[in-house]
Every structure is written in structure tokens, then in C-alpha cells.
C-alpha positions as CSV (number, residue, x, y, z in Angstrom):
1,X,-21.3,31.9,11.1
2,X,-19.5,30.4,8.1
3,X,-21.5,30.6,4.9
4,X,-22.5,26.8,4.0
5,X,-21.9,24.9,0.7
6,X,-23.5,21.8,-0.1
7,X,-23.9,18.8,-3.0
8,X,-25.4,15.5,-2.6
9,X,-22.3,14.2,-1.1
10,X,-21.2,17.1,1.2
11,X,-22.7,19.6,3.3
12,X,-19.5,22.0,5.0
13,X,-18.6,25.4,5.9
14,X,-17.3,27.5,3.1
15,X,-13.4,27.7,3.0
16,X,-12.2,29.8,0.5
17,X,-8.6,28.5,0.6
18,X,-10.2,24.8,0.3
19,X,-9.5,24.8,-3.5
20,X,-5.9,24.2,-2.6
21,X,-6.1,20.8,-2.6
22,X,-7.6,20.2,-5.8
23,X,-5.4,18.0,-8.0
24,X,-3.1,17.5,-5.2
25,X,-1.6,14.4,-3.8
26,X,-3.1,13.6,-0.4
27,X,-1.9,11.3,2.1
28,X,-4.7,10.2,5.2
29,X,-3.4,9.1,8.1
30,X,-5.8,7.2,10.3
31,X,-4.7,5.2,13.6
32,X,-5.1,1.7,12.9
33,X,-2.0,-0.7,13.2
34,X,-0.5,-0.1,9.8
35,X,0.4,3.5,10.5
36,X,3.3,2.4,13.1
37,X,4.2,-1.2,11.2
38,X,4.1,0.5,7.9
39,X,6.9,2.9,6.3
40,X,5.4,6.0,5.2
41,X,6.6,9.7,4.6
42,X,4.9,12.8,4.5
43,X,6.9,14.5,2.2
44,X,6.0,12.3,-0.5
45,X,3.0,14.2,-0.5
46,X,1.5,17.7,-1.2
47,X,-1.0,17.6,2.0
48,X,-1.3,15.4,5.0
49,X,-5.1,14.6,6.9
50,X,-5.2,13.2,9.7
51,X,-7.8,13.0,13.0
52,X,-8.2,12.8,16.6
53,X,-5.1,12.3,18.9
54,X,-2.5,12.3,15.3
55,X,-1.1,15.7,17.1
56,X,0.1,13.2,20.3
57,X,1.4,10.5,17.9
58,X,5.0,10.0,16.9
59,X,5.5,10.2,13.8
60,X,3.0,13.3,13.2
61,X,3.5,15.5,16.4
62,X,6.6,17.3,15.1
63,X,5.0,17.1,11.5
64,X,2.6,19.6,9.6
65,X,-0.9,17.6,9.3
66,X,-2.9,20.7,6.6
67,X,-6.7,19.3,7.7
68,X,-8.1,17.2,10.6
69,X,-11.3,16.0,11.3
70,X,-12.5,15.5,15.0
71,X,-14.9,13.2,17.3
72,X,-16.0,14.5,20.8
73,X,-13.2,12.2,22.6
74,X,-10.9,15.2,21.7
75,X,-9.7,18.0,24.3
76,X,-9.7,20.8,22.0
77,X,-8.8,23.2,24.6
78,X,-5.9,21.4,25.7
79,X,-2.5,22.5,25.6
80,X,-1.5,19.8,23.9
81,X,-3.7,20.3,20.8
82,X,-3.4,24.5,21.1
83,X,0.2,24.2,21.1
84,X,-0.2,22.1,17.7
85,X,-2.2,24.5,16.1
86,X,-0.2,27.4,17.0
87,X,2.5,25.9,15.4
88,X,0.9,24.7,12.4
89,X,-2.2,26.2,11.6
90,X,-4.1,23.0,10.1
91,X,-7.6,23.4,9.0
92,X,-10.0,22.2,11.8
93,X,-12.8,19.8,11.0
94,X,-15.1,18.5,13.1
95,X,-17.5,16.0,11.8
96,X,-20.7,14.3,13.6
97,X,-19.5,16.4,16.4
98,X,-21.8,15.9,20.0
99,X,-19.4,17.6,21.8
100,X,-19.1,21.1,23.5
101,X,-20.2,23.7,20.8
102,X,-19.3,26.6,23.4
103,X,-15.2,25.0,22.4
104,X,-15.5,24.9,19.1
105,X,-16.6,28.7,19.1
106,X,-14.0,29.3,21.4
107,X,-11.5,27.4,19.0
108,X,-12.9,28.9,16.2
109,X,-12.0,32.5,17.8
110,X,-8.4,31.5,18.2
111,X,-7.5,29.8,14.9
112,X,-10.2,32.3,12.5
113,X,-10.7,31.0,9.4
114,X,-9.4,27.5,10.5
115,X,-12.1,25.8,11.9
116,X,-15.5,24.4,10.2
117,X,-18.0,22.0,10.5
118,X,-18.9,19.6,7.7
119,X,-21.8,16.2,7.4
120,X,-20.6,13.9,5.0
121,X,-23.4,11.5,3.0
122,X,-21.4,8.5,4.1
123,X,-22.0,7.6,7.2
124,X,-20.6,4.5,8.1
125,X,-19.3,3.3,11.6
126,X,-16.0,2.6,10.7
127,X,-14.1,5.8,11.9
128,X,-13.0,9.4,11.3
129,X,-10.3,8.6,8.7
130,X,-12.7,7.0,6.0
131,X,-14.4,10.5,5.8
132,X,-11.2,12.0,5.4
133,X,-10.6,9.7,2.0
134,X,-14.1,11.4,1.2
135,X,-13.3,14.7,1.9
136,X,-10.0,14.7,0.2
137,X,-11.5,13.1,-2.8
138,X,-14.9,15.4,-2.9
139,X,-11.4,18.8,-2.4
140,X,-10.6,17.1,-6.1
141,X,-7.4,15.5,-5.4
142,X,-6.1,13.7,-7.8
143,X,-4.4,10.6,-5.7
144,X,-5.5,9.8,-2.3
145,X,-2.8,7.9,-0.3
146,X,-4.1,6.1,2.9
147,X,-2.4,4.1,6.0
148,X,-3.7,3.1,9.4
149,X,-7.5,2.4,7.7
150,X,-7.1,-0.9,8.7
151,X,-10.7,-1.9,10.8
152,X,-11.4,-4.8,13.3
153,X,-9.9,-8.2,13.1
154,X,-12.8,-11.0,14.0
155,X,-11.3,-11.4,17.5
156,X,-11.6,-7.5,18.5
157,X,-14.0,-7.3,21.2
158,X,-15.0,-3.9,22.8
159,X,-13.5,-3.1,26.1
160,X,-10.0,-5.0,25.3
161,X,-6.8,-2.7,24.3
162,X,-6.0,-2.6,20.7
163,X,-2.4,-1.3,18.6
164,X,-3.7,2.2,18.3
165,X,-1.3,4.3,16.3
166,X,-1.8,7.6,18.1
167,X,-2.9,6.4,21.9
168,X,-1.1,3.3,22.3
169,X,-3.4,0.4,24.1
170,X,-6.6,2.4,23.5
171,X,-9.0,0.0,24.1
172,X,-11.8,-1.2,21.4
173,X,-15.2,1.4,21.6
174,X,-16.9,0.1,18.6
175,X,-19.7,-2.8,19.6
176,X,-20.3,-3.8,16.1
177,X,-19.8,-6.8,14.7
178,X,-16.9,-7.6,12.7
179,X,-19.4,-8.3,9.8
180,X,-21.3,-5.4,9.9
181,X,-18.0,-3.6,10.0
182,X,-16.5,-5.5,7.3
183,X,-19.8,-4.8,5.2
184,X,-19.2,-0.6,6.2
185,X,-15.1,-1.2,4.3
186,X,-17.2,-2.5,1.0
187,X,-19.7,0.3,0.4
188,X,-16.6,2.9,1.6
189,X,-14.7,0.8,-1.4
190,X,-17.5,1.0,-3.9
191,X,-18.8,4.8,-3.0
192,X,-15.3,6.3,-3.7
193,X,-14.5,3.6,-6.5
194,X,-18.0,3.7,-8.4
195,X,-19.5,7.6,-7.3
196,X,-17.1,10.0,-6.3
197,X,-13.8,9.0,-7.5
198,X,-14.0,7.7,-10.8
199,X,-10.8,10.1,-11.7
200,X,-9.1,9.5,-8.4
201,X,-6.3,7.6,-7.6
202,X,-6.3,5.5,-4.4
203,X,-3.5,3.6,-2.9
204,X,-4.1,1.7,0.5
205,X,-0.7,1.9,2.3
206,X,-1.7,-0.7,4.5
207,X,-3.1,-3.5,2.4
208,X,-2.7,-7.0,2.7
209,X,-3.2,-6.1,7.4
């Protein structure tokens, strides 16, 4: 029922309080490798986004993550995740969502004003947490942090368990190639680098995995 805002980048639910974030310091916290091999610590930071399972993980289950975007492999009626929102109140994305709509009202009537639903232009097949670099950047932050964006290595192949910072041994979904997923990294680096974030900051926590 939320009124709609839209650019050529962006089409989301209207958040008032969204403006927050602009020229804020943002960290992203996705759930590849990096995110448990490297040091990191949210209160370097004015927000924290996250997605999926980051309310089950370690290092972010007794920490305030502001925004999260969700997939449909989430149980957003779970007492896990309710008991994480009652406690913290993050905003509540959900983002090329195929999942139960009849939960997400029932979410939305629980956490009001919380929860929206947003399409991003980029599209690639790389995960939730490069859309959260987008989103952050297209809020008007100012630096954009990020760790555990870290992709496939060549020898990934779907079915086999993987170091999965929030659901340790996941195993692999994605039945791309490790080309075509390499080629979905470059146009994420030169659509925030060259279009939308010519005056934003970026600083890949994990480079160099």
C-alpha cells in the first residue's frame, strides 16, 4: 500500500525516514568467505546492510543491521528472524521476491513502516549483497564499505558446501559459470564506478580473496 518512487535506476516503496542515510558511511555485509576471515567492525560505521540469514550469523546476531534485503529462502515468520526485529527494528527489504506475499503483509503489519519492496535496474546473478552496494549508494551515501562480496572461485560447483558466512557449509545454488559470474562483478564495478557513484566512496573489505 506504500506510495512508490522511482528513477531509472530504482523503483521502491516510499520511506520517509530513507533520507537518513544520505551522506552516511555505510558498511554491507554480504556472506561470502571474507566476512568471517576478515576483521571488520560495525561501529566504524554510521549504518550497517546486510541480507538473508545475517540475523543467525555471529558476528551480526547480537548487532544492529539498519536495512536488509531478502530472497525467498528466508523464514520471515520465524522466531528467529521476529525475535531480531523486535529487538532492532531494521528496515525490511525484499527484492526480486517469489516468495509468500500473504508473509510479507503479515510482516509488514507487525514491523509498520519497516518493510518495503524495491526492483533495482541491475540485475545481475551474483547475489543479494551487490544490490545492497546499489541501494546504499542510489540513499546518497557518501562511502560504501563492503566485505563478504566475494563470488565463486573457478572450482565452485553447484550442489558442493561452500564457507558461507551466515549458514556455515551452505552448499553452492548458483549454476552459472564462473565466467559469466565473473563478467556480472565487472558491469557491478563499472555501473557503480561510471553511473551511479561518481561521488561515492567504495572500499572492498575483502579484496585481494
Amino acid at each position: 500500500n506504500n506510495q512508490l518512487i522511482g528513477n531509472t535506476e530504482l523503483i521502491c516503496a516510499k520511506v520517509d525516514d530513507f533520507s537518513k542515510f544520505a551522506d552516511s558511511k555505510i558498511l554491507v555485509v554480504g556472506a561470502g568467505p571474507t566476512a568471517v576471515e576478515r576483521d571488520w567492525n560495525t561501529e566504524d560505521y554510521d549504518y550497517i546492510f546486510s541480507c538473508n540469514h545475517f540475523f543467525i550469523s555471529e558476528k551480526l546476531k547480537n548487532q544492529k543491521v539498519d536495512l536488509c534485503l531478502l530472497c525467498d529462502e528466508v523464514k520471515i515468520l520465524s522466531d528467529d528472524f521476529l525475535d531480531y526485529c523486535k529487538k532492532h527494528k531494521p528496515y525490511i527489504g525484499f527484492e526480486d521476491f517469489n516468495g509468500k506475499m500473504e508473509d510479507v503483509q503479515k510482516l509488514s503489519q507487525l514491523f509498520p513502516n519497516k518493510v518495503f519492496q524495491c526492483l533495482t535496474r541491475f540485475q545481475g546473478k551474483i547475489g543479494v549483497a551487490p544490490k545492497l552496494i546499489i541501494l546504499a549508494t542510489i540513499l546518497g551515501a557518501k562511502q560504501v564499505d563492503f566485505i563478504g562480496v566475494d563470488g565463486h572461485s573457478p572450482n565452485d560447483k553447484k550442489g558442493q558446501p561452500s564457507i558461507h558466512a551466515f549458514q556455515p557449509n551452505k552448499r553452492v545454488t548458483t549454476s552459472y559459470s564462473y565466467e559469466t559470474i565473473k563478467n556480472h562483478y565487472k558491469t557491478l564495478k563499472n555501473y557503480i564506478e561510471n553511473d551511479i557513484g561518481k561521488h561515492t566512496k567504495y572500499n572492498n573489505l575483502g579484496e585481494g580473496h
